[in-house]
N, CA, C and O of each residue as an XYZ file, in Angstrom:
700
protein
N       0.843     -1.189      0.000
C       0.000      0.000      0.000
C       0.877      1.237      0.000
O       1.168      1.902     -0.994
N       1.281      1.468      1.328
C       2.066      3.253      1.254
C       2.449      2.515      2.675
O       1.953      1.793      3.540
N       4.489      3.642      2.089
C       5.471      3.293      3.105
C       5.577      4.817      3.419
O       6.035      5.688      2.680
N       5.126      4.935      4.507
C       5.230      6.583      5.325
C       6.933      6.503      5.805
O       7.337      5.384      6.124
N       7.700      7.409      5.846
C       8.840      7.694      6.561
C       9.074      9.113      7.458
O       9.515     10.100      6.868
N       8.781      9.177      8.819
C       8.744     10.327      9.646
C      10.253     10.406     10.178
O      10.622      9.400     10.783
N      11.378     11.665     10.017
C      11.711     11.576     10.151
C      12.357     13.147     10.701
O      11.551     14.077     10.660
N      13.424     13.377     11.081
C      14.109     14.690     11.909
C      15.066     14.715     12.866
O      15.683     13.687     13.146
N      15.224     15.494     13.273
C      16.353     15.723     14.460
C      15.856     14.983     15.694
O      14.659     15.182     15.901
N      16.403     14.256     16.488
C      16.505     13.911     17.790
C      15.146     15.159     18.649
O      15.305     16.379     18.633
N      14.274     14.666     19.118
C      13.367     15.462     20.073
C      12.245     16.408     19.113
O      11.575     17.421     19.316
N      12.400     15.709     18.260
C      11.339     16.900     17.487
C       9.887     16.204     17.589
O       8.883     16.820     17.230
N       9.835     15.115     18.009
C       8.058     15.019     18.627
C       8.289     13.490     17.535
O       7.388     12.746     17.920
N       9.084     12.737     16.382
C       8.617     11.467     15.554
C       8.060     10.939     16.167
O       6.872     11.142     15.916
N       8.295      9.833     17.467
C       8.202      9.156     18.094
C       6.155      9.237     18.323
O       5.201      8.586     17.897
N       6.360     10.470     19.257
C       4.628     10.828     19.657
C       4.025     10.514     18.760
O       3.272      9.540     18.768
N       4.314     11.650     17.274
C       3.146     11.932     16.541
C       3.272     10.729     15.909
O       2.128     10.404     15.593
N       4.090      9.845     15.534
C       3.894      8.710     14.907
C       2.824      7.693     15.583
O       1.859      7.326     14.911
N       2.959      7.343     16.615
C       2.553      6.387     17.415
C       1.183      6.423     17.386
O       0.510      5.427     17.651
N       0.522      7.913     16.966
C      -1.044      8.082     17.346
C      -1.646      8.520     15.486
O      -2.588      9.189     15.061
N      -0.873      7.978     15.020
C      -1.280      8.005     13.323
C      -1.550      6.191     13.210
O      -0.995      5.299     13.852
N      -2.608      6.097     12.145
C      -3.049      4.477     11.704
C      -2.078      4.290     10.685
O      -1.602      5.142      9.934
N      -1.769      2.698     10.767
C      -0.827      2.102     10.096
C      -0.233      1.171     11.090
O      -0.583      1.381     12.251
N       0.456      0.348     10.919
C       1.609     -0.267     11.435
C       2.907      0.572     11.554
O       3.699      0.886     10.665
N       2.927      0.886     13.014
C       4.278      1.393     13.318
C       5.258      0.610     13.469
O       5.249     -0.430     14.128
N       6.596      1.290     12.569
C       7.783      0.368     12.797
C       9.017      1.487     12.940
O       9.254      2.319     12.064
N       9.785      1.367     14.226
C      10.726      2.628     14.827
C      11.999      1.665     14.138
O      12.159      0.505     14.518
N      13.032      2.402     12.896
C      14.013      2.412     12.560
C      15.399      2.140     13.385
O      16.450      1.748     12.878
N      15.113      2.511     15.136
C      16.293      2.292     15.633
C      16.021      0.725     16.376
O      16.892      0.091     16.970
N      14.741      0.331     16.199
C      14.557     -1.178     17.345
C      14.509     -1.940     16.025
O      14.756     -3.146     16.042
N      14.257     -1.423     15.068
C      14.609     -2.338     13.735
C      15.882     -2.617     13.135
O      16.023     -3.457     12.246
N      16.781     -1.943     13.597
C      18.625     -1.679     13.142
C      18.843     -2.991     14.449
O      19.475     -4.047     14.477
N      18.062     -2.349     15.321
C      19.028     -3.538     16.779
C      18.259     -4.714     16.935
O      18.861     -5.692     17.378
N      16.923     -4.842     16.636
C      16.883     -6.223     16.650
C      17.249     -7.329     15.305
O      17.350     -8.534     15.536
N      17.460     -6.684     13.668
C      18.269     -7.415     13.329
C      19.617     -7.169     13.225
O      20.151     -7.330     12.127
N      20.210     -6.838     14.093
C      21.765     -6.643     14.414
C      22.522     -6.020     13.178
O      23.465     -6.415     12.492
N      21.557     -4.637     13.166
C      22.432     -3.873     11.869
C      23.400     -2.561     12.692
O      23.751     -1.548     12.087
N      23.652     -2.765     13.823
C      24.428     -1.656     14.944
C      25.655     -2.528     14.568
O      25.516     -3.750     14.514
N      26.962     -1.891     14.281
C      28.378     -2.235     13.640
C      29.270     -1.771     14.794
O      30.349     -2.358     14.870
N      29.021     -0.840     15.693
C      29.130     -0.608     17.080
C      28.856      0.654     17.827
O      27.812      1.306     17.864
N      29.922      0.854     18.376
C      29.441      2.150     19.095
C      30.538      3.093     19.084
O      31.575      2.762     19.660
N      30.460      4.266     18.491
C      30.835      5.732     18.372
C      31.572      5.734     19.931
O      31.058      5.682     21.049
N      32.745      5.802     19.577
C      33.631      6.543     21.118
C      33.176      7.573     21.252
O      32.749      7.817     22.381
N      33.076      8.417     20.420
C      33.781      9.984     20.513
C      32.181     10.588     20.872
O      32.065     11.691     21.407
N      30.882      9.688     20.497
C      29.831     10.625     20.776
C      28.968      9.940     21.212
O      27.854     10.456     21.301
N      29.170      8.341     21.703
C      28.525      7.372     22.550
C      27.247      7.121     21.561
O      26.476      6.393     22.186
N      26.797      7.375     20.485
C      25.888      6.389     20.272
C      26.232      5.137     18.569
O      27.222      4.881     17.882
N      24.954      4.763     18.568
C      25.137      3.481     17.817
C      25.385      3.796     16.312
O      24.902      4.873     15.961
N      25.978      3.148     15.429
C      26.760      2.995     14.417
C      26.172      1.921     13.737
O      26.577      0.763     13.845
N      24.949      2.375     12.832
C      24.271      1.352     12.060
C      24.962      0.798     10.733
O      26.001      1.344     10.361
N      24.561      0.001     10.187
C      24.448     -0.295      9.036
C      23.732      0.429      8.507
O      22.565      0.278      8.867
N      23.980      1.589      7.394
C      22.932      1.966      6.582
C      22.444      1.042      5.792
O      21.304      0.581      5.850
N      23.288      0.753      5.042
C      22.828     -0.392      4.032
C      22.109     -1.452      3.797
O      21.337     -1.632      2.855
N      22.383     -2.206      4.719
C      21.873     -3.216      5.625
C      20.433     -2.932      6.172
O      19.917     -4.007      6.478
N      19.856     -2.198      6.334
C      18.864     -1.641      6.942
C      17.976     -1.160      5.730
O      16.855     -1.631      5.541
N      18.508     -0.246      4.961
C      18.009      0.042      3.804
C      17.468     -0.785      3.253
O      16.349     -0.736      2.742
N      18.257     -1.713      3.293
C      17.847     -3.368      2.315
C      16.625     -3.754      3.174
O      15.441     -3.582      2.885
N      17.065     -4.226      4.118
C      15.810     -4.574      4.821
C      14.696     -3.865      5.182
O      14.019     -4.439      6.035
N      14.276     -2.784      4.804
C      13.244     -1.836      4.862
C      13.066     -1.958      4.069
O      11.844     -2.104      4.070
N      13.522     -2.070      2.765
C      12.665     -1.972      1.216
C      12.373     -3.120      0.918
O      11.679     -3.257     -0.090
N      12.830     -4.447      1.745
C      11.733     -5.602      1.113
C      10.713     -5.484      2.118
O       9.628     -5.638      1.555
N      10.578     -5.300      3.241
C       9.414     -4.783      4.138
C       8.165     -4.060      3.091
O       6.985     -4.411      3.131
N       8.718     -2.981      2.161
C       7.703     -2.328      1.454
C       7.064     -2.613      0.834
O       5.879     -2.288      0.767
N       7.892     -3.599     -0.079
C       7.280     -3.990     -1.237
C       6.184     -5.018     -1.350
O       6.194     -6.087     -0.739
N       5.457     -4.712     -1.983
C       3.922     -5.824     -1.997
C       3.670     -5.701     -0.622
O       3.628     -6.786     -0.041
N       3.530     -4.930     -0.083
C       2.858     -4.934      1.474
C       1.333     -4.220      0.657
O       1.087     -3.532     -0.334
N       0.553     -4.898      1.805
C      -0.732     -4.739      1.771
C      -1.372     -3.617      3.004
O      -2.574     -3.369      3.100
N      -0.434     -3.092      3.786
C      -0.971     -2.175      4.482
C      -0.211     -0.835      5.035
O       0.971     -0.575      4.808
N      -0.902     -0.221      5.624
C       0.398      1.248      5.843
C       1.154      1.175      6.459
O       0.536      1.106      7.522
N       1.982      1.133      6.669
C       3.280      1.159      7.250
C       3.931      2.552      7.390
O       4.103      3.247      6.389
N       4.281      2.951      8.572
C       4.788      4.279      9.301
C       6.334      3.953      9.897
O       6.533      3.333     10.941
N       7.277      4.442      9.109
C       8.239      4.383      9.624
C       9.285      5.172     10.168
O      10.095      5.605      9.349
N       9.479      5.506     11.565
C       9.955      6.570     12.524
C      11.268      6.510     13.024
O      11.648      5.636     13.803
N      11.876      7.303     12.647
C      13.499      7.668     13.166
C      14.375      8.416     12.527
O      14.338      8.224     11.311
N      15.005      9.049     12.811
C      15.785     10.015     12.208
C      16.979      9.484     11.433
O      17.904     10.209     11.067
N      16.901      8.035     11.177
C      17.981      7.582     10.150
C      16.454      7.160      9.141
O      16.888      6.206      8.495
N      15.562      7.275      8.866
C      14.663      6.463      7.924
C      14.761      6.933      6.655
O      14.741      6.182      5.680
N      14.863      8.075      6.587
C      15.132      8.873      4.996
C      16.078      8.731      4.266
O      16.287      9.058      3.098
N      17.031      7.881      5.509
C      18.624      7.368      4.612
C      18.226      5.740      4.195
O      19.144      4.955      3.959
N      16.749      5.283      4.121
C      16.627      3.726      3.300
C      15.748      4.223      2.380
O      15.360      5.390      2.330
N      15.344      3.064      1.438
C      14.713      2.867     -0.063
C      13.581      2.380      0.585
O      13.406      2.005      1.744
N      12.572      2.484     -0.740
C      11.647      2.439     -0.174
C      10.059      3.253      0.554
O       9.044      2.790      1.072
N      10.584      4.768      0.217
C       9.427      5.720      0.554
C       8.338      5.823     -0.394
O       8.601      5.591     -1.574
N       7.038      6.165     -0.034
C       6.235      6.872     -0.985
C       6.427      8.163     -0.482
O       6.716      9.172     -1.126
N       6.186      8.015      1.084
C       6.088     10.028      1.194
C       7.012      9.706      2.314
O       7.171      8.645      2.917
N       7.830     11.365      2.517
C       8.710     11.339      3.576
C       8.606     12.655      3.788
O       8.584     13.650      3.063
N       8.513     12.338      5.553
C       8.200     13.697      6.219
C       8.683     13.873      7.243
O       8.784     13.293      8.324
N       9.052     14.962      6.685
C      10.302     15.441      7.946
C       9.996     17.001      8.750
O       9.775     18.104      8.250
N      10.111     16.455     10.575
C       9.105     17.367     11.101
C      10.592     17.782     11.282
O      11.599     17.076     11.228
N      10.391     19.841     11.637
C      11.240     20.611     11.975
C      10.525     21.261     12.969
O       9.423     21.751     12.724
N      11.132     21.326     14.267
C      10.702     22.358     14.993
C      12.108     23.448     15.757
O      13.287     23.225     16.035
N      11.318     24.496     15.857
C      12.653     25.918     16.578
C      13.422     24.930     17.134
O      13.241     23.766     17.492
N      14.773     26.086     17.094
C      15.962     25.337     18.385
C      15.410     25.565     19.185
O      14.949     24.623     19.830
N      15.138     26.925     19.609
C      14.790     27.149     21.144
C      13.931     26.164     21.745
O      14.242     25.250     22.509
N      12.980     26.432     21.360
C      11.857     24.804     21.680
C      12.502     23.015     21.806
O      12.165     21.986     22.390
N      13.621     23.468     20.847
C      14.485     21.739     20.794
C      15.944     21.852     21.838
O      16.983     21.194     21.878
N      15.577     22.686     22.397
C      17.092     22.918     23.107
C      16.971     22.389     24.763
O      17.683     21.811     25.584
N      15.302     23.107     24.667
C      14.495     22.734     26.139
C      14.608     21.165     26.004
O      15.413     20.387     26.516
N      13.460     20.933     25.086
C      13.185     19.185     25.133
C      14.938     18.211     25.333
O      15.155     17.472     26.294
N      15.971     18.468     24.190
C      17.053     18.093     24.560
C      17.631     17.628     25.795
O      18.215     16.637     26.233
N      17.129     19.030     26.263
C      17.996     19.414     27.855
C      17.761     18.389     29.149
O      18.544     17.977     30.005
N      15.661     18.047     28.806
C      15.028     17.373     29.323
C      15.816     15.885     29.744
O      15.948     15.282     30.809
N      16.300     15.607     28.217
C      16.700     13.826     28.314
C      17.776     14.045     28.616
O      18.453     13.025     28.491
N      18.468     15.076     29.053
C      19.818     14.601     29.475
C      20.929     14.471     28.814
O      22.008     13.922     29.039
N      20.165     15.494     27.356
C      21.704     15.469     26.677
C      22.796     16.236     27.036
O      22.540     17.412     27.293
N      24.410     15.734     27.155
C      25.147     16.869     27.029
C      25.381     17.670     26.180
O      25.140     17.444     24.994
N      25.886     18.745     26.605
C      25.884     20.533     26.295
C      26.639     19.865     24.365
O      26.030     20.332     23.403
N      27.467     19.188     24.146
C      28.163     18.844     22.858
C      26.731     17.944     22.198
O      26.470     18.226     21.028
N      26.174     17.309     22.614
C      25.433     16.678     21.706
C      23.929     17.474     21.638
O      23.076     17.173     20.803
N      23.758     18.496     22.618
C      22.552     19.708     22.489
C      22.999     20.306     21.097
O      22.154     20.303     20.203
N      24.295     20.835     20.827
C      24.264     21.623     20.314
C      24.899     20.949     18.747
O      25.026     21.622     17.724
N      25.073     20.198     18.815
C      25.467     19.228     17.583
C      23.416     19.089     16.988
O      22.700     19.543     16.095
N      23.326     18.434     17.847
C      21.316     18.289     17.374
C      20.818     19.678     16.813
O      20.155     19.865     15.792
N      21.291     20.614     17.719
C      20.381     22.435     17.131
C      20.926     22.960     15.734
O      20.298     23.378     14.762
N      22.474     22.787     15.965
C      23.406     23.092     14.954
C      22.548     22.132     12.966
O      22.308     22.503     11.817
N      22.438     20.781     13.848
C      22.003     19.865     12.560
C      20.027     20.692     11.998
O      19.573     20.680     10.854
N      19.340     21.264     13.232
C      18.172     21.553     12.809
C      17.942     22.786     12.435
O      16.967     23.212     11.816
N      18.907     23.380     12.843
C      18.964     24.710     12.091
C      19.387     24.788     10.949
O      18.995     25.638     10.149
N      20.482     23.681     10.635
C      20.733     23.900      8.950
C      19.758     22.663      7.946
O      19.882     22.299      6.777
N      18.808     22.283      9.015
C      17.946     21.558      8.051
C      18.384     20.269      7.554
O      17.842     19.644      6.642
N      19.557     19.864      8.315
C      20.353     18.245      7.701
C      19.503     17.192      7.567
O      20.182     16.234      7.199
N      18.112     16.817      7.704
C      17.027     15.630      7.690
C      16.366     16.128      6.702
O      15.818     15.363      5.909
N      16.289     17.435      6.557
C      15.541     17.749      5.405
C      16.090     17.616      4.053
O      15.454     17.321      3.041
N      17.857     17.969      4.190
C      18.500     18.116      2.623
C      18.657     16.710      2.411
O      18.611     16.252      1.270
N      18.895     15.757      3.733
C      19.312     14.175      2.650
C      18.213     13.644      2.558
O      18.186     12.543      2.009
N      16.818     14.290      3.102
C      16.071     13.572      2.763
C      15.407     13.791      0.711
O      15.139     12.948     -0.146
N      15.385     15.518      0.702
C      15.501     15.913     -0.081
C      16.151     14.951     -1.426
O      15.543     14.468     -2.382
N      17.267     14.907     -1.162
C      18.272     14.491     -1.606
C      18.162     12.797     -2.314
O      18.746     12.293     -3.273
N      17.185     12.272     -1.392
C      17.123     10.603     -1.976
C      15.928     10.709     -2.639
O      15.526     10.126     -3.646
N      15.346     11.642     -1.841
C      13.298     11.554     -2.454
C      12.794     12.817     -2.546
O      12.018     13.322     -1.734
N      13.484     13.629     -4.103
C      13.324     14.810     -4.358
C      11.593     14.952     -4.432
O      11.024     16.035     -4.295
N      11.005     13.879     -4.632
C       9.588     14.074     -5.437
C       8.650     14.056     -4.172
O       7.519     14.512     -4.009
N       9.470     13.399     -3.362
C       8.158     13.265     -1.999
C       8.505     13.096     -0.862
O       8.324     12.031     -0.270
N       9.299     14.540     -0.139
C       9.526     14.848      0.505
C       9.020     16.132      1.250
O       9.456     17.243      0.950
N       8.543     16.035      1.751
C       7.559     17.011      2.889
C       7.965     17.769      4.521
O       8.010     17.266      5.644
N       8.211     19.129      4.048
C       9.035     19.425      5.645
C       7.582     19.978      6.478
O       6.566     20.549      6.083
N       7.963     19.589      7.565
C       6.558     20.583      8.515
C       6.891     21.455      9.564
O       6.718     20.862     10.628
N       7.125     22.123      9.663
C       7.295     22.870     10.637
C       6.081     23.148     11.980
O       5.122     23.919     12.004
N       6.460     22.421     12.761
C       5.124     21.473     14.119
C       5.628     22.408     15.690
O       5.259     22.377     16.864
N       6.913     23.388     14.698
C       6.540     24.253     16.594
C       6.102     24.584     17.274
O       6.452     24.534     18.453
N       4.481     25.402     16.531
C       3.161     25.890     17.590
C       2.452     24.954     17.513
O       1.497     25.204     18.248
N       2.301     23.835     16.987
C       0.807     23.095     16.635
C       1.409     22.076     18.054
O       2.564     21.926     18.455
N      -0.134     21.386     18.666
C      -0.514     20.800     19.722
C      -0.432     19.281     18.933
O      -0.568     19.258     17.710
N      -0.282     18.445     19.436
C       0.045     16.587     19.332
C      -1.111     16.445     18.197
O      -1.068     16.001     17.050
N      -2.460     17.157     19.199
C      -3.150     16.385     17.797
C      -3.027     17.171     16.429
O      -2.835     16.563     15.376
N      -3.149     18.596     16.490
C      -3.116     19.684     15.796
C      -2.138     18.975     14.806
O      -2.583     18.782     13.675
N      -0.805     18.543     15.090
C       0.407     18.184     14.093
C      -0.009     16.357     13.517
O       0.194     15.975     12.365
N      -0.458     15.690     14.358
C      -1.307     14.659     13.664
C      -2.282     14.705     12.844
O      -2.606     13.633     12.334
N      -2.974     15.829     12.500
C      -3.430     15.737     11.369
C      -3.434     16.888     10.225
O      -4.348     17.098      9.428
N      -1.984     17.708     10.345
C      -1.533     18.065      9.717
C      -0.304     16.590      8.875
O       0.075     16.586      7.703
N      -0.064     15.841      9.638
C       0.360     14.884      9.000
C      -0.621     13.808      8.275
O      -0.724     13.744      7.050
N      -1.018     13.339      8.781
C      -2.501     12.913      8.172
C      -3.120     13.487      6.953
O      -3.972     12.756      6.448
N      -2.942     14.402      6.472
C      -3.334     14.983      5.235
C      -2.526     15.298      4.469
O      -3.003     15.913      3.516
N      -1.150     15.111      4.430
C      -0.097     14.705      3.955
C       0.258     13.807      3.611
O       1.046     13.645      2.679
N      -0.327     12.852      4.403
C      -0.308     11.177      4.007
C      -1.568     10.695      2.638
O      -1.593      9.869      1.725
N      -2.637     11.936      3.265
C      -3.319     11.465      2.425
C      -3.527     12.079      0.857
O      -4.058     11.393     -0.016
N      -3.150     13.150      0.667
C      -3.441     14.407     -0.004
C      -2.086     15.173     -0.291
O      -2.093     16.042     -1.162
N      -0.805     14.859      0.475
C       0.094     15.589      0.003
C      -0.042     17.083      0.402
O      -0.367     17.203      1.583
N       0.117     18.238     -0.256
C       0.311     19.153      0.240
C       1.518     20.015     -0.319
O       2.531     19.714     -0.950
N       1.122     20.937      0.053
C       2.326     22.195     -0.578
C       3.858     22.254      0.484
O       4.339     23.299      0.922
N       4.069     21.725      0.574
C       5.362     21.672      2.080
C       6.502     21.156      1.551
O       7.032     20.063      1.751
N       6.962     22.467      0.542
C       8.655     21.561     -0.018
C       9.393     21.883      0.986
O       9.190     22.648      1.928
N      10.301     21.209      0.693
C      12.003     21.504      1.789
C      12.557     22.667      1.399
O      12.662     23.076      0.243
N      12.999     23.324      2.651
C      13.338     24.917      2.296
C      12.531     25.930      2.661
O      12.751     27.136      2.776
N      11.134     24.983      2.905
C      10.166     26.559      3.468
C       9.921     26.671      4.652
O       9.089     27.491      5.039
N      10.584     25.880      5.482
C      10.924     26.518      7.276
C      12.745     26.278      7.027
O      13.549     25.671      6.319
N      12.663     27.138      8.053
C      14.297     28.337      8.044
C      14.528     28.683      9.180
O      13.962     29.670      9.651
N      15.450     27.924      9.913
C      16.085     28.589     11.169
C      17.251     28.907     10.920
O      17.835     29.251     11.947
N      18.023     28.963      9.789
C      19.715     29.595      9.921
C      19.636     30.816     10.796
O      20.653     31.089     11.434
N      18.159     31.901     10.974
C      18.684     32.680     12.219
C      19.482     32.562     13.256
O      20.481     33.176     13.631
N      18.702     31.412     13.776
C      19.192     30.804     15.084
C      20.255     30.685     15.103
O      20.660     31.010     16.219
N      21.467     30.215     14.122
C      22.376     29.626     13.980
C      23.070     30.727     14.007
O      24.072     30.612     14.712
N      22.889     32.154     13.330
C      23.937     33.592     12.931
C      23.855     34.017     14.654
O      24.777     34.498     15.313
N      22.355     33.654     15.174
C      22.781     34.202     16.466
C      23.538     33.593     17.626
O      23.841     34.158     18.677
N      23.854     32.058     17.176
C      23.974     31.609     18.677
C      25.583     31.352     17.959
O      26.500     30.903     18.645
């Protein structure tokens, strides 16, 4: 049927808004580790070191001839084959700096995450693999459900939301 791919910076809400959209949810990082596509672990910035490839592969036979929707969530998903639509939520630093702060990231990996959402890095490679159907949203003021069915009509209907039309490089000249 249709392979959804939600994807963005670390704390930008995938996880939530995915979970409360219909389809079969499937999270990209419990799918890398339960078929042992993690190659290891990053010294220098403590987290996991997938297989892209490997993963890729295995997400795109997941797609194919599937008979139902499938929602797939994580901020590596736009780097596999396999999309019909891919959507990639952006929200402010300021707003992502709080949530960050929340889980306990350190001050180097806060600002590595703001640094990546301010220049839009989920949006250009997503851009980049799936020029034709790729969808940015910008979900900073909208409420859980408010941004669920702004996604939802994206899923269903598409929409005017190319990459490039939310813009935080402010953030970035100022901080």
């Amino acid at each position: 049927m249709t392979a959804i791919f939600i994807t963005g910076t670390p704390c930008v809400g995938k996880t939530t808004l995915a979970s409360k959209l219909k389809g079969r949810l499937i999270k990209i990082n419990d799918l890398a580790i339960s078929h042992g596509f993690v190659m290891g672990i990053d010294e220098n910035k403590g987290y996991k070191v997938i297989d892209i490839e490997k993963l890729s592969s295995y997400v795109d036979e997941l797609t194919k001839d599937c008979e139902e929707l499938l929602i797939f969530e994580g901020h590596l998903s736009h780097l596999c084959d396999g999309a019909d639509k891919v959507i990639v939520l952006r929200v402010r630093p300021e707003i992502l700096e709080k949530r960050l702060a929340e889980r306990d990231y350190s001050q180097s990996k806060i600002r590595e995450n703001l640094e990546a959402e301010a220049l839009g890095v989920c949006s250009a490679e997503a851009f980049e693999k799936y020029p034709d159907c790729t969808y940015e949203l910008d979900i900073s003021d909208l409420g859980i459900d408010e941004a669920v069915e702004l996604v939802e009509d994206v899923i269903e209907n598409g929409g005017d939301y190319p990459v490039g039309s939310v813009d935080f490089m402010e953030w970035l000249v100022k901080n």
